[in-house]
Structures are given as C-alpha cells and as structure tokens.
VMD Tcl script that builds the backbone (N, CA, C; Angstrom):
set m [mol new atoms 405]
animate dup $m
set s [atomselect $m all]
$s set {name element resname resid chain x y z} {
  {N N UNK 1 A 0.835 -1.173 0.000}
  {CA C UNK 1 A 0.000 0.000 0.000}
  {C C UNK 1 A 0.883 1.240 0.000}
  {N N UNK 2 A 0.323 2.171 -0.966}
  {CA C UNK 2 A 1.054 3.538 -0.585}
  {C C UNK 2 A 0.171 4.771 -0.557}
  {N N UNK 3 A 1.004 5.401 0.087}
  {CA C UNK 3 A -0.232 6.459 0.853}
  {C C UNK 3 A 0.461 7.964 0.322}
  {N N UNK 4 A 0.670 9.295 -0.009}
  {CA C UNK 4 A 0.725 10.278 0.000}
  {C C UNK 4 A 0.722 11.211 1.309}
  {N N UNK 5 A 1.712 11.373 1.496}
  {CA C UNK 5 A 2.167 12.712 2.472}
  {C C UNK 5 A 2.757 14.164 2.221}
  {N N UNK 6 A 2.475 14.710 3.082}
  {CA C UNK 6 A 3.575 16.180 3.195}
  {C C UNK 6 A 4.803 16.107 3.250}
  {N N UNK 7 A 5.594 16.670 3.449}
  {CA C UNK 7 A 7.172 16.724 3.916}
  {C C UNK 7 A 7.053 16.796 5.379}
  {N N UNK 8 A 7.819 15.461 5.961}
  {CA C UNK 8 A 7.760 15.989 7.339}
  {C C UNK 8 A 8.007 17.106 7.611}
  {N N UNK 9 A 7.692 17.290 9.163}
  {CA C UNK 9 A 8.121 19.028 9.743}
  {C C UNK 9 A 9.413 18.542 10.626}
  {N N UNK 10 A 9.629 20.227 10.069}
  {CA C UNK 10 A 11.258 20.382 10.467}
  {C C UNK 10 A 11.438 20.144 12.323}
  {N N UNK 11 A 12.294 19.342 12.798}
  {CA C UNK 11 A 12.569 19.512 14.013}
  {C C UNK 11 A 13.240 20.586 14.686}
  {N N UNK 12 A 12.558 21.330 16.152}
  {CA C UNK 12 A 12.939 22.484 16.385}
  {C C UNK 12 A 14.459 22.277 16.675}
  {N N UNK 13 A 15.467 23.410 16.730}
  {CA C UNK 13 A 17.128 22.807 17.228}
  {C C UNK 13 A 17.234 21.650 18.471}
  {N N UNK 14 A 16.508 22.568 19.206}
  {CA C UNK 14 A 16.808 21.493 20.532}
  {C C UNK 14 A 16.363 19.972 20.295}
  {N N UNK 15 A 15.262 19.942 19.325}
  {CA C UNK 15 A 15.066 18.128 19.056}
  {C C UNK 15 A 15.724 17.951 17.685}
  {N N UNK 16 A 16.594 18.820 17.229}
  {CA C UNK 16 A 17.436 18.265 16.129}
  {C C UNK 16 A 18.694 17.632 16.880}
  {N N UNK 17 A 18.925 18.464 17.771}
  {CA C UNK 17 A 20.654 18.366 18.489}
  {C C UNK 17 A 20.226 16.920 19.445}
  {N N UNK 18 A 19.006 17.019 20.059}
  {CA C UNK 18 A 18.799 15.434 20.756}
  {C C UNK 18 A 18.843 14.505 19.911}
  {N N UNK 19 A 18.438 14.773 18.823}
  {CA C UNK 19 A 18.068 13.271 18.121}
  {C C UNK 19 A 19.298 13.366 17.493}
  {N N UNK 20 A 20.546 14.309 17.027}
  {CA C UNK 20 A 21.520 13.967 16.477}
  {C C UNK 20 A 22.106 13.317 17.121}
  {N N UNK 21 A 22.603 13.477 18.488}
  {CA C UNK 21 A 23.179 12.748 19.681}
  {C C UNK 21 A 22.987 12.048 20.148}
  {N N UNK 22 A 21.504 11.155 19.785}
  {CA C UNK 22 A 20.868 9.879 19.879}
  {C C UNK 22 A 21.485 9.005 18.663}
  {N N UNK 23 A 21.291 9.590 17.893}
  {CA C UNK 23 A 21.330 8.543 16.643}
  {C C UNK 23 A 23.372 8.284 16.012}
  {N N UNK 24 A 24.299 9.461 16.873}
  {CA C UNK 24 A 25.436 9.235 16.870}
  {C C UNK 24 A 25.746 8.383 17.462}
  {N N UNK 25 A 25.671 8.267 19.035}
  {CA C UNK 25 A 25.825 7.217 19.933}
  {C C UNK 25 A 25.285 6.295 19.164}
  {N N UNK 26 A 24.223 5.951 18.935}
  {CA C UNK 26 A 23.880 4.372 17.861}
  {C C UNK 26 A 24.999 4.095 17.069}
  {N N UNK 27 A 25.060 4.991 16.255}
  {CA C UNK 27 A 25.908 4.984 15.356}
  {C C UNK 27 A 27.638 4.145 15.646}
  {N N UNK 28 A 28.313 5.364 16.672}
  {CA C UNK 28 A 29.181 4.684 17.544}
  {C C UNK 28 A 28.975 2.995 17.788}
  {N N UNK 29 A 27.774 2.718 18.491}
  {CA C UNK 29 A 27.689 1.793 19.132}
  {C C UNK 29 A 27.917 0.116 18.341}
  {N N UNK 30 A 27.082 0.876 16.789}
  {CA C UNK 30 A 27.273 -0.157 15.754}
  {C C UNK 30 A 28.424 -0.592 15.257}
  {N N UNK 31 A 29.503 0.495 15.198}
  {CA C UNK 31 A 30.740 0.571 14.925}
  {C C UNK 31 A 31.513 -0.250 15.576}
  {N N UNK 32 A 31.316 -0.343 17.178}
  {CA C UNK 32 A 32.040 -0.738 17.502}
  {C C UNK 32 A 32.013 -2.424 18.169}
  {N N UNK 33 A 30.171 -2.669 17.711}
  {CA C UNK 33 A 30.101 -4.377 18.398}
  {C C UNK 33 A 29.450 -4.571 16.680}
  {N N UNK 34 A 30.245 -4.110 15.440}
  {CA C UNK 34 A 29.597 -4.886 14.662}
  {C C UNK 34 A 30.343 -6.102 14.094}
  {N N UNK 35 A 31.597 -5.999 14.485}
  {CA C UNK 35 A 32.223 -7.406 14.413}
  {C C UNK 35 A 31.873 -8.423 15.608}
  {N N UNK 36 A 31.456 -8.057 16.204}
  {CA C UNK 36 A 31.379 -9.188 17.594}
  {C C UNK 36 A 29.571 -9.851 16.742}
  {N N UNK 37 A 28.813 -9.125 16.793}
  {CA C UNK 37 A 27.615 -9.313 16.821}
  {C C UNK 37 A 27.712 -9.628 14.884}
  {N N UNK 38 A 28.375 -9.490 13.978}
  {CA C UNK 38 A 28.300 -9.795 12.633}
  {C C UNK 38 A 28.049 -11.708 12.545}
  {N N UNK 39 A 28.847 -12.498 13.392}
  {CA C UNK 39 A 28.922 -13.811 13.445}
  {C C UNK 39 A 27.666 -14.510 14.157}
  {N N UNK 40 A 26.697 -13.761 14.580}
  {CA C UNK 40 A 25.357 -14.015 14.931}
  {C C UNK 40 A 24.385 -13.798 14.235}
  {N N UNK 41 A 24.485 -12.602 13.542}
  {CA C UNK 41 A 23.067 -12.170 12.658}
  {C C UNK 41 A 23.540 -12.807 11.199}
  {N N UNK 42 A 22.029 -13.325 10.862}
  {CA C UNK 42 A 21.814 -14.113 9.477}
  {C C UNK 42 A 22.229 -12.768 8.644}
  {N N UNK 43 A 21.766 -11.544 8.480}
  {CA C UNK 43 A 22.297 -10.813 7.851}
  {C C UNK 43 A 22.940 -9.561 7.896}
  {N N UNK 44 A 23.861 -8.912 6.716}
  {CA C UNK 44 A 24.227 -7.496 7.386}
  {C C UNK 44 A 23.563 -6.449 7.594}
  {N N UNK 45 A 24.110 -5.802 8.465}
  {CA C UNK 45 A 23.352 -4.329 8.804}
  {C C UNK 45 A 24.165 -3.000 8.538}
  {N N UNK 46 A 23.308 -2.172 7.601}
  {CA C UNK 46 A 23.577 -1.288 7.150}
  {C C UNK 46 A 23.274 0.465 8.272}
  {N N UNK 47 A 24.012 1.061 8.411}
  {CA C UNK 47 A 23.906 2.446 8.586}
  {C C UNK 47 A 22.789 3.171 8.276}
  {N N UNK 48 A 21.380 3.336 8.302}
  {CA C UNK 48 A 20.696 4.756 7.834}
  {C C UNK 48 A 20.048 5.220 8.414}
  {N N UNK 49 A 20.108 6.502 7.944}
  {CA C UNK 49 A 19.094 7.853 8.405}
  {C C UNK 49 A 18.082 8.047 7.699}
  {N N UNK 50 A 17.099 8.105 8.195}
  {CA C UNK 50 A 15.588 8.128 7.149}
  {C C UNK 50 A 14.477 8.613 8.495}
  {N N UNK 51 A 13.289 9.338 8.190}
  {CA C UNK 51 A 12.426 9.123 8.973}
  {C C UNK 51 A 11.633 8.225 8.420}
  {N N UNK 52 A 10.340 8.005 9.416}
  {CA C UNK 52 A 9.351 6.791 9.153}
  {C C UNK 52 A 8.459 7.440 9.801}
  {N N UNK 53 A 7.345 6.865 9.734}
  {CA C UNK 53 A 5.969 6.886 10.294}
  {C C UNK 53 A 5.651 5.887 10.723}
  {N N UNK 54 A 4.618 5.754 11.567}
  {CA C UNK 54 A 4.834 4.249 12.621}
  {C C UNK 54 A 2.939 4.273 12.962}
  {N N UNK 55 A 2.145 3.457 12.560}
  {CA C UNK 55 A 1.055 3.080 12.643}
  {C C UNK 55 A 0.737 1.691 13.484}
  {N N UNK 56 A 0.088 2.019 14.974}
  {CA C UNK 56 A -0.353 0.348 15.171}
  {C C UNK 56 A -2.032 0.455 15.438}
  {N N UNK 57 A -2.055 -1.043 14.699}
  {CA C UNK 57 A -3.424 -1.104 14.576}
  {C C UNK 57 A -3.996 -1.088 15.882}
  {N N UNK 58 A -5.299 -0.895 16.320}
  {CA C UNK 58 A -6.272 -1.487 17.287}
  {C C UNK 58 A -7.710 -1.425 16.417}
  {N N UNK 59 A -8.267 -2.066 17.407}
  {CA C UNK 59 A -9.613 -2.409 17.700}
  {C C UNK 59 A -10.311 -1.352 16.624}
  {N N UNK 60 A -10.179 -0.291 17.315}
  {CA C UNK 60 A -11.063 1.003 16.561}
  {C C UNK 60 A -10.409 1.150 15.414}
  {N N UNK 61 A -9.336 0.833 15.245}
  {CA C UNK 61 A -8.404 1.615 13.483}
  {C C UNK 61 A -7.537 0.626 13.220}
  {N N UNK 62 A -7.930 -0.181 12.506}
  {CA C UNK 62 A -6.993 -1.419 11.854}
  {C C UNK 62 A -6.380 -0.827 10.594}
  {N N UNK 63 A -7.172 -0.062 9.824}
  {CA C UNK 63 A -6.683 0.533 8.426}
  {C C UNK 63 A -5.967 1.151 8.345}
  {N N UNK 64 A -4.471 1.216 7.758}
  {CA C UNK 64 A -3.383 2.441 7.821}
  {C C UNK 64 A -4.310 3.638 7.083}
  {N N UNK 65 A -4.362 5.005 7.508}
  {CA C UNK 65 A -5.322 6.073 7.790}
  {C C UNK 65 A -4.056 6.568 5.757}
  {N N UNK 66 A -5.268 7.742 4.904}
  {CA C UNK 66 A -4.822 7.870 4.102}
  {C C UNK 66 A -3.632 8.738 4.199}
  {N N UNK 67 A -3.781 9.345 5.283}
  {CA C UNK 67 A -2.736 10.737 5.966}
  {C C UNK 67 A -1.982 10.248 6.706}
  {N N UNK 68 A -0.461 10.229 6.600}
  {CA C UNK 68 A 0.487 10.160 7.474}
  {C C UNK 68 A 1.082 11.449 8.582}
  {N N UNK 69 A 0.118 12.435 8.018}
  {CA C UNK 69 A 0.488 13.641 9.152}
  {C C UNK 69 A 0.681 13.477 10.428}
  {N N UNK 70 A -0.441 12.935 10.789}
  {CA C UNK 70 A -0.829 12.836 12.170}
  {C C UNK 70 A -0.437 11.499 13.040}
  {N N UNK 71 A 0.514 10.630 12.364}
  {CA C UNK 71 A 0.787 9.308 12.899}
  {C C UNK 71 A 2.271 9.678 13.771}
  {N N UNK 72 A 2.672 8.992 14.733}
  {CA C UNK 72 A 3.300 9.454 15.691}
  {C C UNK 72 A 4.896 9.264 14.072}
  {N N UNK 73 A 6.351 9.770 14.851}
  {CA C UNK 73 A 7.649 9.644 13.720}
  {C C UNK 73 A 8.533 9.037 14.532}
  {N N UNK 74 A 9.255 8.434 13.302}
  {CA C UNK 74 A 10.169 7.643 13.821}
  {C C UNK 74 A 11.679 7.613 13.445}
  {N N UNK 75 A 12.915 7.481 13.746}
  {CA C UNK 75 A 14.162 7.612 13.139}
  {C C UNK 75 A 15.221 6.546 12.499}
  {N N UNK 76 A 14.921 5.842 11.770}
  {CA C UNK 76 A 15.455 4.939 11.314}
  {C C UNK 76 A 17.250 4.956 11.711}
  {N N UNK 77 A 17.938 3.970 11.922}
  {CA C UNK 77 A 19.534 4.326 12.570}
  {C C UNK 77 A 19.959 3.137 11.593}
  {N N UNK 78 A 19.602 2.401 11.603}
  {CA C UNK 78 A 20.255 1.022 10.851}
  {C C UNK 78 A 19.138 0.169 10.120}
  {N N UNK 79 A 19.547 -0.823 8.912}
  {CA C UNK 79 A 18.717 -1.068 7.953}
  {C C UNK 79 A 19.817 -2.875 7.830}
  {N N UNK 80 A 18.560 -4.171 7.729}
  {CA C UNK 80 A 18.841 -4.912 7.564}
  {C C UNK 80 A 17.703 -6.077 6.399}
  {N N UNK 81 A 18.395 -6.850 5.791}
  {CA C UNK 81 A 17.137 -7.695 4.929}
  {C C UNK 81 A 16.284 -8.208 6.194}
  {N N UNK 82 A 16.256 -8.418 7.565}
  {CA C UNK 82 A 15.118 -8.842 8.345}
  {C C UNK 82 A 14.902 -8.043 9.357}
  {N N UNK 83 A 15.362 -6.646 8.781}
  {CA C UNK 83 A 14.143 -5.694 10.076}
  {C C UNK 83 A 15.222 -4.422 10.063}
  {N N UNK 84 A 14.401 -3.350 10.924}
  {CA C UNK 84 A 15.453 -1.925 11.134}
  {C C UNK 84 A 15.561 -1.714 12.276}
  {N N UNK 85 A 16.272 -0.932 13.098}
  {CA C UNK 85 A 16.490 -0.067 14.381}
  {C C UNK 85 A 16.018 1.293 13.807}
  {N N UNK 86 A 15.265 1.552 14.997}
  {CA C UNK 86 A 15.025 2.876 15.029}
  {C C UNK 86 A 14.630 3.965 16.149}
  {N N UNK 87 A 14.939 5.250 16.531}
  {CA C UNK 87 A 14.299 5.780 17.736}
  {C C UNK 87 A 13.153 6.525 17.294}
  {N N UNK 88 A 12.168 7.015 18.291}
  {CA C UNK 88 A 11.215 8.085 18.154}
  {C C UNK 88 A 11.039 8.231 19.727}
  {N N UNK 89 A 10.295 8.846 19.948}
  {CA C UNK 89 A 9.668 9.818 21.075}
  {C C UNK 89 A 8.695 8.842 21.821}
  {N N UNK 90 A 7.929 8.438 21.255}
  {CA C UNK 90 A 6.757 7.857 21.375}
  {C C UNK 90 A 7.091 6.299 21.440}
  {N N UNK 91 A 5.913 6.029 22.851}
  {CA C UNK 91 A 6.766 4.225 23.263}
  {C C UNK 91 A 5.508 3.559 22.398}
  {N N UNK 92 A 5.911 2.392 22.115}
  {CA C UNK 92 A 5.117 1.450 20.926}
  {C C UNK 92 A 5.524 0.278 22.075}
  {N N UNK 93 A 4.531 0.020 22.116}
  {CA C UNK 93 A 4.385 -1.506 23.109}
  {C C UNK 93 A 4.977 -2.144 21.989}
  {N N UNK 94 A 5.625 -3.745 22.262}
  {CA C UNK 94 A 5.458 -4.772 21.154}
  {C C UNK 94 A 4.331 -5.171 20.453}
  {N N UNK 95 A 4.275 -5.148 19.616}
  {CA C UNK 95 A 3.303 -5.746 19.176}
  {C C UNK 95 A 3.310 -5.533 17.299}
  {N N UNK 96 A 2.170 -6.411 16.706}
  {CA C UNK 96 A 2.401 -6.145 15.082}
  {C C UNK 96 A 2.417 -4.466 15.054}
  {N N UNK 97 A 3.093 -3.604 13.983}
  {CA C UNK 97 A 2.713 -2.158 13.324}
  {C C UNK 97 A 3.073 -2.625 11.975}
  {N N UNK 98 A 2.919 -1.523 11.556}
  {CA C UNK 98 A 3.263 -1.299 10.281}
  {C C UNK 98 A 4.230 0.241 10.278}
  {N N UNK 99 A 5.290 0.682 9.432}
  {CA C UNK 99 A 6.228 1.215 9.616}
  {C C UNK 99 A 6.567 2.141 8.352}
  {N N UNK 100 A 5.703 3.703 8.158}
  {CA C UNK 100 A 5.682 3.886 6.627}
  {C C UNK 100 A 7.042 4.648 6.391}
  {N N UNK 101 A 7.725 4.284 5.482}
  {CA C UNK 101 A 8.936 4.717 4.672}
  {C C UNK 101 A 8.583 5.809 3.143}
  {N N UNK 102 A 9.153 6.396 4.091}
  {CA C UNK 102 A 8.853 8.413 3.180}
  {C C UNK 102 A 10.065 8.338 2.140}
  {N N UNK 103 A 9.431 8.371 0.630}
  {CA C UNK 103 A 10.241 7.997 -0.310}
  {C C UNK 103 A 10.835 9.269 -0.884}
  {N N UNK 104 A 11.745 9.291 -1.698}
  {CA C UNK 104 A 11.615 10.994 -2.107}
  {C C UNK 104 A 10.478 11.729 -2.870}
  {N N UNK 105 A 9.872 10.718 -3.308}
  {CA C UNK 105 A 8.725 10.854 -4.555}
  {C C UNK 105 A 7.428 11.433 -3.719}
  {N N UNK 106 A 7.455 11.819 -2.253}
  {CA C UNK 106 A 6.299 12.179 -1.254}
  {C C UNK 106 A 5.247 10.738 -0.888}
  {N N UNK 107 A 5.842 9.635 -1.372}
  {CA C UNK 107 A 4.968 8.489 -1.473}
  {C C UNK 107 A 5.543 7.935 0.137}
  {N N UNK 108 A 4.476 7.157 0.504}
  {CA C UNK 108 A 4.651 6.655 1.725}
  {C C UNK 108 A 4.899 4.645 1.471}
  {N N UNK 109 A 5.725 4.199 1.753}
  {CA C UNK 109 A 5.754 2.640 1.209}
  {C C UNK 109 A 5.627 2.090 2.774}
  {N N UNK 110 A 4.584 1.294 2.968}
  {CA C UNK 110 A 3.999 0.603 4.287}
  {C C UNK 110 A 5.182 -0.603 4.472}
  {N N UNK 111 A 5.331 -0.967 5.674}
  {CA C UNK 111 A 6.549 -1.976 6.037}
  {C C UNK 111 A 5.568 -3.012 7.455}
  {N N UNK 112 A 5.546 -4.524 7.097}
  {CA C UNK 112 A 4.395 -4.798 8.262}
  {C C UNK 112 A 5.259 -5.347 8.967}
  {N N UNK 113 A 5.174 -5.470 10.669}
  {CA C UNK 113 A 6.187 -6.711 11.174}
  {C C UNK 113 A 5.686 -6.146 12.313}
  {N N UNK 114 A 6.889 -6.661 13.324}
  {CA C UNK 114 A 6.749 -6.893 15.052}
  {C C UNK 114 A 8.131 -6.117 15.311}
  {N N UNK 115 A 7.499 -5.215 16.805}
  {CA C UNK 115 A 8.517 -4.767 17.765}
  {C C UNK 115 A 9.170 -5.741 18.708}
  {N N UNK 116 A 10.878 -6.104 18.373}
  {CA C UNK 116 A 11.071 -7.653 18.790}
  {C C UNK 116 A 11.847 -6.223 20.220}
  {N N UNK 117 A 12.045 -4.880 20.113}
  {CA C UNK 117 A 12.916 -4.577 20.833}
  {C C UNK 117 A 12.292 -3.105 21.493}
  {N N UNK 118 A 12.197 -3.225 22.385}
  {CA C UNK 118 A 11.545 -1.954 23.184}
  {C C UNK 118 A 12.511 -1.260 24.384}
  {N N UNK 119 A 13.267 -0.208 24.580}
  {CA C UNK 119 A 13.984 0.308 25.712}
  {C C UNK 119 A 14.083 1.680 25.733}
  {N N UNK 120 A 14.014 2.129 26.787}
  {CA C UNK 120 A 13.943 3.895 26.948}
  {C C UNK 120 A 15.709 4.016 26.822}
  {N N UNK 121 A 16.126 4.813 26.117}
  {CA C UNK 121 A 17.122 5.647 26.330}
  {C C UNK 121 A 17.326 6.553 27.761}
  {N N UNK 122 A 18.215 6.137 28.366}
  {CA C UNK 122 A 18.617 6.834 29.231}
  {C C UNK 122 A 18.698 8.292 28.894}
  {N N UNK 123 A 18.380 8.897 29.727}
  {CA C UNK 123 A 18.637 10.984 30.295}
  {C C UNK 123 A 18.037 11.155 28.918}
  {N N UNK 124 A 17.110 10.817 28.018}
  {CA C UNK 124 A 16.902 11.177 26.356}
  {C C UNK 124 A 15.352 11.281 26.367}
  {N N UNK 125 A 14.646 11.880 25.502}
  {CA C UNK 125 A 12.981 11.817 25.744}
  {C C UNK 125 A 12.739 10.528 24.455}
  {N N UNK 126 A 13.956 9.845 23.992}
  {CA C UNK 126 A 13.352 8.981 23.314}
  {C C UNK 126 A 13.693 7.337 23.640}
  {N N UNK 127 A 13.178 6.702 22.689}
  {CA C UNK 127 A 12.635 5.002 22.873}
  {C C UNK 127 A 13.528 4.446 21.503}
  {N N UNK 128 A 14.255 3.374 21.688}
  {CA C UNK 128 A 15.059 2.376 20.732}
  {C C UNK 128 A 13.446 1.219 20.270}
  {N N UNK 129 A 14.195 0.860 19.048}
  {CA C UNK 129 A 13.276 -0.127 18.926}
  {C C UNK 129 A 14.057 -0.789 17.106}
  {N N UNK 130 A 13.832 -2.070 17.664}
  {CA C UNK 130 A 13.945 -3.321 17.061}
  {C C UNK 130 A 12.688 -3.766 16.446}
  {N N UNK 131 A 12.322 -3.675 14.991}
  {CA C UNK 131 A 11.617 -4.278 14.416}
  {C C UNK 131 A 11.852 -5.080 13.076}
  {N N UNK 132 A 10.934 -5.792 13.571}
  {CA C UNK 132 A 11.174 -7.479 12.471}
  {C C UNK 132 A 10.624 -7.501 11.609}
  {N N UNK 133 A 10.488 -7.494 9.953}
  {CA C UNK 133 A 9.417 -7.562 8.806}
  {C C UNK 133 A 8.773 -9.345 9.006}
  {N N UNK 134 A 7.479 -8.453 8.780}
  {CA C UNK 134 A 7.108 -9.898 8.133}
  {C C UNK 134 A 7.100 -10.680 6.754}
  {N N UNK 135 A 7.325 -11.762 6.816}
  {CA C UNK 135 A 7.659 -12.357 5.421}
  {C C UNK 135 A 6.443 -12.543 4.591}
}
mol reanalyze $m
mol bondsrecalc $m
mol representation Tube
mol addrep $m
C-alpha cells in the first residue's frame, strides 16, 4: 500500500541536536560491536538515516489512515534484509505495526512486522526499537 504525504516538519534545534546525539551514539555503538555481533546475525546491517511513520493497529483503526500527518515519527539508525532499528519519542508496546517509509517521490511505502525490541534511552525523551518484517 502507498499512501501520500507532506514533507515531514522540520525539528525544532533542541530536538534536532537530541536526536543527532541519539542517533550518533547508535551509530558509535554499531561501529564498535559490529564485528562481535556480525557472526550471529543471518544478515548485514547497514547504517541509515531516514524518517518513518509508525502506525499500530487497534480495535477502533486497523486501516493504515490515508494521511500520514498525524501518525506518531520515527528515526530509522540502521537497515537490515530482516528488520530496522530505530528511535522516536513515542513508546510502541510490542506488538504487530506497520512502519511507513517516506520515499523521495512524497509516497509513503507501508513496512508490516513486530517490535522484537523496546527500551527507553537513558537521560533522552526517546525510545530504541527493534523491528522485524514480516515475510
């Protein structure tokens, strides 16, 4: 499914400079256990920066909505063939979402799977997260 959006909105400095300093430390972090942790994962993991949009269904709203405005955002840090890391603001219990990827074309490309990884960032207003595509 693809959906049509705006351009996200710009983050004010102070949540540009947090989330830069969030997503460096990741960054760092990958750098430095990706040989330890390379001999475990079925596949490699790539570096990226991207935002996302992050939709979970319930009860009342199963349908990804035609507008991605209003759906909480998310920061993509790393990219793998079976799932991404990413931070946002906003805590997402585990459970199935769907995960929309903002193309350059303003098109939104839907991503379905499970939150295998949920943890607050320390002293940070944001949340890590591990998600798995489904096949």
């Amino acid at each position: 499914m693809t959906t049509i959006c705006r351009k996200p909105q710009p983050l004010s400095s102070y949540e540009l400079m947090a989330l830069e300093r969030v997503l460096e430390s990741f960054e760092k972090l990958q750098t430095r256990t990706s040989h330890q942790y390379s001999r475990v994962r079925k596949t490699e993991r790539r570096s990226l920066r991207t935002q996302i949009s992050i939709f979970v269904p319930t009860a009342a709203q199963s349908i990804i909505p035609d507008s991605v405005d209003h759906l909480p955002k998310g920061w993509c840090y790393s990219l793998s063939q079976g799932g991404l890391g990413f931070v946002s603001r906003v805590e997402v219990l585990p459970a199935c979402v769907h995960i929309g990827w903002h193309l350059p074309n303003d098109e939104v490309r839907w991503l379905t799977g499970e939150i295998v990884r949920c943890r607050a960032i320390p002293e940070e207003e944001y949340w890590d997260y591990g998600f798995k595509f489904h096949r």
